[in-house]
C-alpha positions as a Python dict, from the first residue, in 0.01 Angstrom:
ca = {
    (1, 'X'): (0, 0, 0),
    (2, 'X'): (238, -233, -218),
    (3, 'X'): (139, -527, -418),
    (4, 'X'): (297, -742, -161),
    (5, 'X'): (37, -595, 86),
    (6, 'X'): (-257, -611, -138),
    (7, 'X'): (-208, -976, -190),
    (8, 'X'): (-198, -1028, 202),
    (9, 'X'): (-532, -896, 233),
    (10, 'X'): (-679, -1117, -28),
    (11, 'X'): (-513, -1367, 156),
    (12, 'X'): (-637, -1258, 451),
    (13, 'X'): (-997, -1192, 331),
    (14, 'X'): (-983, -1566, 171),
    (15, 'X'): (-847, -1727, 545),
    (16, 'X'): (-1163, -1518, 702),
    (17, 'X'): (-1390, -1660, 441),
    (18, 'X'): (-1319, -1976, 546),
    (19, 'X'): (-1319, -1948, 908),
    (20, 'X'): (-1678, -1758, 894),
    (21, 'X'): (-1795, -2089, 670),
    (22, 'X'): (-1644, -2347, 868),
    (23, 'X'): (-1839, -2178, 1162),
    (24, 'X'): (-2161, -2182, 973),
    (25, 'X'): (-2168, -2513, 933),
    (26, 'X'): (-2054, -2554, 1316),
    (27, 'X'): (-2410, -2420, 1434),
    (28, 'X'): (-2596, -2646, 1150),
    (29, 'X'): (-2425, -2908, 1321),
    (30, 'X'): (-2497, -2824, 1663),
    (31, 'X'): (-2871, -2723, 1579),
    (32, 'X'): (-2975, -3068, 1404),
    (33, 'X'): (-2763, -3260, 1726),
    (34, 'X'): (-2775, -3053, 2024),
    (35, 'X'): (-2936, -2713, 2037),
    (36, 'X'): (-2637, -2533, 2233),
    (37, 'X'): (-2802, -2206, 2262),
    (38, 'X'): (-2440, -2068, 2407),
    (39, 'X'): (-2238, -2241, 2139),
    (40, 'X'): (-2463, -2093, 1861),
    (41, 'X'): (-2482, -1748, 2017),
    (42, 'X'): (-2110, -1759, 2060),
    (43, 'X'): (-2045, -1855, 1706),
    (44, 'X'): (-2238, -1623, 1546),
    (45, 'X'): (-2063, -1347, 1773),
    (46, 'X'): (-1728, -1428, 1668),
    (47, 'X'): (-1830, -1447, 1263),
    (48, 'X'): (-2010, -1075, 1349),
    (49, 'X'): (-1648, -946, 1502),
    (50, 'X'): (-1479, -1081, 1213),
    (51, 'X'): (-1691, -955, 921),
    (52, 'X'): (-1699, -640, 1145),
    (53, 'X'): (-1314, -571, 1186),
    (54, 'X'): (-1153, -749, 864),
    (55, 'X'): (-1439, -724, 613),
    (56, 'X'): (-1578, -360, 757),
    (57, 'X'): (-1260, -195, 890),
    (58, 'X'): (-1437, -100, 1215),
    (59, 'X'): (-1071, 3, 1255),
    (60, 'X'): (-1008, 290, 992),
    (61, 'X'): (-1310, 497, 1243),
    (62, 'X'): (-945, 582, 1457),
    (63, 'X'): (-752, 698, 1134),
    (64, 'X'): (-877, 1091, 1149),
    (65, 'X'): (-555, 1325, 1124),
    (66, 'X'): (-660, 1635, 1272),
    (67, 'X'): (-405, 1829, 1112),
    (68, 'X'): (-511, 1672, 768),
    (69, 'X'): (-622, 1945, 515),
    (70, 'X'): (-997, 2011, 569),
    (71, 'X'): (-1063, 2001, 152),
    (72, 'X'): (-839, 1684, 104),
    (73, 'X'): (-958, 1319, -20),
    (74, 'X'): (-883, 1258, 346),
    (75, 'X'): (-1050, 1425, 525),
    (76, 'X'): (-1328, 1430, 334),
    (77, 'X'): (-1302, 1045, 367),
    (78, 'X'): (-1280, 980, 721),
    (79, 'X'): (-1529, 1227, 795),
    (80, 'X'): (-1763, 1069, 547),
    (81, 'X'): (-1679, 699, 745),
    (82, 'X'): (-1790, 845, 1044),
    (83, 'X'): (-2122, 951, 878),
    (84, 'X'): (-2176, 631, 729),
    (85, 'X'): (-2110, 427, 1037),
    (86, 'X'): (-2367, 659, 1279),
    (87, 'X'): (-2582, 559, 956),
    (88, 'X'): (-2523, 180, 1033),
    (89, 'X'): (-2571, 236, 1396),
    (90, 'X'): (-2898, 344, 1348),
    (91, 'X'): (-3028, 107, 1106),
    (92, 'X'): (-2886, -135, 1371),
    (93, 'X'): (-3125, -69, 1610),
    (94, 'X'): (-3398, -143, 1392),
    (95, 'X'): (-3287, -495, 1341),
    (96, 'X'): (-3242, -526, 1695),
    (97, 'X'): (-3557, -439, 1792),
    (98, 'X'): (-3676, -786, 1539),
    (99, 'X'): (-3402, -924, 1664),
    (100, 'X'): (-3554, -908, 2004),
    (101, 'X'): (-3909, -896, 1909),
    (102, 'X'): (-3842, -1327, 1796),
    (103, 'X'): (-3749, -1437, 2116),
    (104, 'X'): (-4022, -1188, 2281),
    (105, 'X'): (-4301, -1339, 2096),
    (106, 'X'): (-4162, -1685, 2018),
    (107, 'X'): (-3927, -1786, 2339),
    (108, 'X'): (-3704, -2076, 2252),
    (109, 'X'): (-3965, -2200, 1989),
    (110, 'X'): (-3864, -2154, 1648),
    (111, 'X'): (-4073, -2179, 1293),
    (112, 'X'): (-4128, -2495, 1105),
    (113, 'X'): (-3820, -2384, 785),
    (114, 'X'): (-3643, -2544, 538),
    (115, 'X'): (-3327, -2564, 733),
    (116, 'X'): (-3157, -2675, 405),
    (117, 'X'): (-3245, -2398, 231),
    (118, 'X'): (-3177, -2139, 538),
    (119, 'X'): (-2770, -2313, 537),
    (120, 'X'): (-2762, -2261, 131),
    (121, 'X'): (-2883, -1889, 130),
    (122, 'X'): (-2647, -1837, 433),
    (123, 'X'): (-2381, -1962, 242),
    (124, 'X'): (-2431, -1721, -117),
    (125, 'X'): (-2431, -1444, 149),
    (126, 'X'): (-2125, -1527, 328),
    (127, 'X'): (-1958, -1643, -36),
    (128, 'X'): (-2093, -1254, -132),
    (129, 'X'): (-1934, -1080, 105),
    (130, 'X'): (-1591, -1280, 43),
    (131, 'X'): (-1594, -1121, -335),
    (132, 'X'): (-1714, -761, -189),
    (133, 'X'): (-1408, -800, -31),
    (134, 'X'): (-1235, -881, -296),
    (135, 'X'): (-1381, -587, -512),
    (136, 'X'): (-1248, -326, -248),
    (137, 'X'): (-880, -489, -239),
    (138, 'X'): (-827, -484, -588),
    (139, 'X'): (-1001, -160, -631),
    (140, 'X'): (-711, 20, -417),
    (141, 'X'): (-498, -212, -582),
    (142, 'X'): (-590, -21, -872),
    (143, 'X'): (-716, -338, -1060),
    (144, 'X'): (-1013, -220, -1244),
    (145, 'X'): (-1081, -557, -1432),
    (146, 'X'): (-1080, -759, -1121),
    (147, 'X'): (-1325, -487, -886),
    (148, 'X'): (-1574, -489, -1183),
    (149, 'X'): (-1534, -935, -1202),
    (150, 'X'): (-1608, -925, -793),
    (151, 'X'): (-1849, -650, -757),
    (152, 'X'): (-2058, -815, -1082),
    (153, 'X'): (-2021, -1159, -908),
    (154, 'X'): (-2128, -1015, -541),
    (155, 'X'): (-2447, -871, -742),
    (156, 'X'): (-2585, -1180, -898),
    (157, 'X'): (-2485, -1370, -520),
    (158, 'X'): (-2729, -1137, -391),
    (159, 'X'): (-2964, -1145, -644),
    (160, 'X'): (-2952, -1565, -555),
    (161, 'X'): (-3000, -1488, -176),
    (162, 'X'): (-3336, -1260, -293),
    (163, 'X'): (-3471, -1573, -499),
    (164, 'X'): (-3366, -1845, -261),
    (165, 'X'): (-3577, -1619, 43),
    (166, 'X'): (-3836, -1441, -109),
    (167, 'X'): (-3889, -1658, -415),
    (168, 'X'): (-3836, -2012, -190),
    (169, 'X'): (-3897, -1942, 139),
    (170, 'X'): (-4175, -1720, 141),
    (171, 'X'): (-4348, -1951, -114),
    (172, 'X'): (-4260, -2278, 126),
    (173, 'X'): (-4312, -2150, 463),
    (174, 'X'): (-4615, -2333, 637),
    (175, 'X'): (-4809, -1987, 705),
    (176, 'X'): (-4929, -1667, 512),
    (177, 'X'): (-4865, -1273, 653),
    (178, 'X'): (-5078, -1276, 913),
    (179, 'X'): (-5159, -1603, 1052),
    (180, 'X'): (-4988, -1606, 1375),
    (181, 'X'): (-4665, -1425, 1572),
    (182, 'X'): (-4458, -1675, 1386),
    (183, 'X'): (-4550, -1559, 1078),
    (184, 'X'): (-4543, -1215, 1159),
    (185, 'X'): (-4194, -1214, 1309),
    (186, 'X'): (-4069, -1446, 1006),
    (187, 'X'): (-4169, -1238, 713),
    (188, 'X'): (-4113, -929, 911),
    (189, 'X'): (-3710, -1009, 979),
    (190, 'X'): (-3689, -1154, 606),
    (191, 'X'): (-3904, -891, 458),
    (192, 'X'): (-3659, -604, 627),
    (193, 'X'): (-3330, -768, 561),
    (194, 'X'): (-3447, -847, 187),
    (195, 'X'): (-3559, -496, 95),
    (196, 'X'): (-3166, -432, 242),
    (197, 'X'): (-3014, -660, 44),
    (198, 'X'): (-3193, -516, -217),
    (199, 'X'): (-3126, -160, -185),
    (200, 'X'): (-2760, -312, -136),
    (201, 'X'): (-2804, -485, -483),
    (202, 'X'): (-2936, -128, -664),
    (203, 'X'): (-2604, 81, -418),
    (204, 'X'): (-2318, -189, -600),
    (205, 'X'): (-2485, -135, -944),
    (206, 'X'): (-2430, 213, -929),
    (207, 'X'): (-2040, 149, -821),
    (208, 'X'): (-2026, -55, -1105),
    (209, 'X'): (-2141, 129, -1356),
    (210, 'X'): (-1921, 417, -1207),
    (211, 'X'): (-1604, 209, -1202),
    (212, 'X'): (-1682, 90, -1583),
    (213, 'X'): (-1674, 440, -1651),
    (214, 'X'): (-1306, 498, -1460),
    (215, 'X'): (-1456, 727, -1186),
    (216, 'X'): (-1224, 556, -908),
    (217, 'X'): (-884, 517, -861),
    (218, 'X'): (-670, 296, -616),
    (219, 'X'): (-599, 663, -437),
    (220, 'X'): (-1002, 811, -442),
    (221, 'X'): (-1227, 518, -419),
    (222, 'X'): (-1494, 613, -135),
    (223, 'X'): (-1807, 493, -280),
    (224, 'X'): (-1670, 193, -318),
    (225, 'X'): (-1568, 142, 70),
    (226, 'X'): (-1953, 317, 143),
    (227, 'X'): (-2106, 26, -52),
    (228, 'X'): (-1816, -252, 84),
    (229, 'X'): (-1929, -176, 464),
    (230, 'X'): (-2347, -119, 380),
    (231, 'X'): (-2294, -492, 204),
    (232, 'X'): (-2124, -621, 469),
    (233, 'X'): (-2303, -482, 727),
    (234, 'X'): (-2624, -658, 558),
    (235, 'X'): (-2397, -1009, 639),
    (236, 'X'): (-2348, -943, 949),
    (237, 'X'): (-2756, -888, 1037),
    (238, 'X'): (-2834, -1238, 854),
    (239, 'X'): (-2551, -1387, 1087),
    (240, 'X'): (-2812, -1340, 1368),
    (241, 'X'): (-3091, -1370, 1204),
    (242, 'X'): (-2988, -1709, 1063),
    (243, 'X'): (-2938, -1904, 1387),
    (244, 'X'): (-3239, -1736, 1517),
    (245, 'X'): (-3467, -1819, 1228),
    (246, 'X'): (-3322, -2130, 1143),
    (247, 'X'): (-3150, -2277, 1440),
    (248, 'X'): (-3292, -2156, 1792),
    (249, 'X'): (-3548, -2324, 1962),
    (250, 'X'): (-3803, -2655, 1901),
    (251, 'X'): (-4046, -2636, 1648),
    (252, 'X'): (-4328, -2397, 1696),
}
């Protein structure tokens, strides 16, 4: 890939940044006016398909050359995408399952949250992701300096999300573990996606400390796409679980 190329994805990863903000601040509009349900569910499917196919490369699962060398980098890393997305997949299911388990227990009703809050730790995600991005660009750009900047930045963003939910939120919300379905679902869906985030946190300080050392180059870089796609993939969960947290629904 050339430099010209390189700086058309940044471009490209800065244009989808902004789209996938302008968007979340569409449904915090139309929750405190309206309550579209179809105009929030449709928003946060199109800022899922575009974390999922310019921030994850959903894409690259089609670039297996079967006459590729069986013991070259290539190989070795498109096989090792496929593992790692049947990985996703599965964890997938398990947010699904909460996913559905909110609206199964709590209809259109929704928890009694600091919307405020929910729109600002929405926002360090989504501002996360854009520098994970970033980190993986200039990473196979074979910029070294600017992956370590991006991937230390993305860490203490997530770091902020942990302390604005588990440190705010949980400490705020108007029930203890326990009480009732609301607070079972609420601390259930945060509780899982924070312990991701998390492990997602511990996965990029490992890449770091691994790029610091020079163990990646702009040609053999596959951690660094492995923890890329887990981090996104972590955005892309909070994208529904925001509006349906946050958004969905009258107060319980």
């Amino acid at each position: 890939m050339t430099h010209e190329d390189h700086s058309g994805t940044l471009r490209q990863g800065l244009l989808i940044f902004i789209v996938l903000a302008f968007l979340t601040f569409v449904e915090f509009f139309i929750a405190i006016t309206n309550q579209a349900l179809l105009l929030l569910g449709t928003a946060a499917i199109i800022k899922a398909g575009l974390v999922l196919y310019y921030y994850m490369h959903i894409y690259k699962l089609g670039d297996m050359d079967d006459e590729a060398d069986q013991h070259s980098v290539l190989w070795k890393v498109t096989t090792n995408r496929l593992g790692l997305w049947l990985f996703i997949l599965s964890d997938a299911f398990l947010f699904a399952g909460l996913f559905v388990a909110r609206f199964n227990l709590l209809g259109l009703t929704r928890p009694d949250l600091n919307q405020y809050l929910g729109l600002l730790v929405t926002t360090v995600l989504l501002v996360s992701s854009f520098f994970m991005n970033r980190a993986e660009t200039q990473m196979g750009q074979g910029n070294q300096r600017g992956f370590l900047i991006s991937t230390t930045i993305t860490m203490l963003l997530g770091v902020g999300f942990l302390a604005g939910v588990v440190g705010v939120e949980w400490q705020n919300a108007p029930f203890s573990v326990g009480d009732n379905a609301a607070s079972a679902i609420f601390f259930m869906m945060t509780g899982m996606h924070a312990f991701h985030v998390l492990t997602g946190v511990i996965f990029l300080g490992i890449v770091l400390n691994n790029g610091r050392r020079g163990l990646y180059s702009a040609e053999n870089h596959w951690a660094v796409e492995a923890a890329t796609v887990y981090w996104h993939f972590i955005d892309v969960v909070w994208i529904f679980f925001y509006p349906a947290l946050y958004l969905i629904g009258r107060l319980a």
